[in-house]
N, C-alpha and C positions, 0 to 999 in steps of 0.2 A: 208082076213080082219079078226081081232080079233072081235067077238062078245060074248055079254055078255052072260053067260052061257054054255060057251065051254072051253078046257083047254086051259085058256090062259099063262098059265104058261108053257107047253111046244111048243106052235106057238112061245111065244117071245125067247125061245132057240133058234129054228128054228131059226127067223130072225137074232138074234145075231152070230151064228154060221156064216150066210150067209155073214153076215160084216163082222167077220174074215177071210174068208177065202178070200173075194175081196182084203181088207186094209191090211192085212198080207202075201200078198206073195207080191215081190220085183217090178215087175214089173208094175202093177196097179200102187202101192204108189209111184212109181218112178217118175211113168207121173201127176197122181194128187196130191201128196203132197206138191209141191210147190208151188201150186196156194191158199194153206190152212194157214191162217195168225198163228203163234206159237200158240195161246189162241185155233183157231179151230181143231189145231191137236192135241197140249194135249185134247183137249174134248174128239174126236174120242180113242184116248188111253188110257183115262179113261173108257169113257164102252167097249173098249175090256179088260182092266186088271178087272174090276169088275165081268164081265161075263165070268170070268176063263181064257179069251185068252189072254195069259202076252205074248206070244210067236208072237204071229199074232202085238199087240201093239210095241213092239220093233222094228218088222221088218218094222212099219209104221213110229213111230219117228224118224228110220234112216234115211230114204229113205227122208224123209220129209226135216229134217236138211241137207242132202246132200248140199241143196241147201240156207241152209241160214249161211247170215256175222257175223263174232263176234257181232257185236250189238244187233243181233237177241238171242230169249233165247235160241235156242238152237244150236244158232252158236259155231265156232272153232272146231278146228282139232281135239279137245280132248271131244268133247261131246263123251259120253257112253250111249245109250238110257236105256239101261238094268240099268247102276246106277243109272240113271236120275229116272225108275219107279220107282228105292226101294226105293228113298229118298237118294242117294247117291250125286246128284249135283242139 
């Protein structure tokens, strides 16, 4: 637990790191990312690209989208998660 007057500045690393490394490897997000509505998984791949991990974010928006239809945002064949972070689609 972060308490005040300790480095919370490197605990929330910690924590953050801990998220990438669950949400960004393939098969965790495979089984939970489709139960994450578009809005709550862009969140999640926002604070992993903010917190340096674009790499761990990508691998989540895939895995996520796998499973959604064109009507979804980040449906069709042609999503790019990696264009979708830089502002690409």
């Amino acid at each position: 637990m972060i308490r005040a007057g300790r480095d919370e500045g490197a605990e929330l690393e910690q924590a953050l790191e801990g998220l990438a490394r669950i949400f960004g490897r393939a098969g965790p997000a495979e089984r939970v990312g489709p139960h994450f509505t578009c809005r709550e998984a862009n969140l999640i791949a926002y604070v992993l690209v903010l917190s340096r991990h674009v790499d761990a974010a990508i691998v989540w928006l895939d895995e996520h989208a796998a499973s959604d239809t064109d009507e979804d945002l980040h449906g069709g064949a042609d999503f790019d998660a990696a264009q979708y972070i830089t502002g690409g689609r």
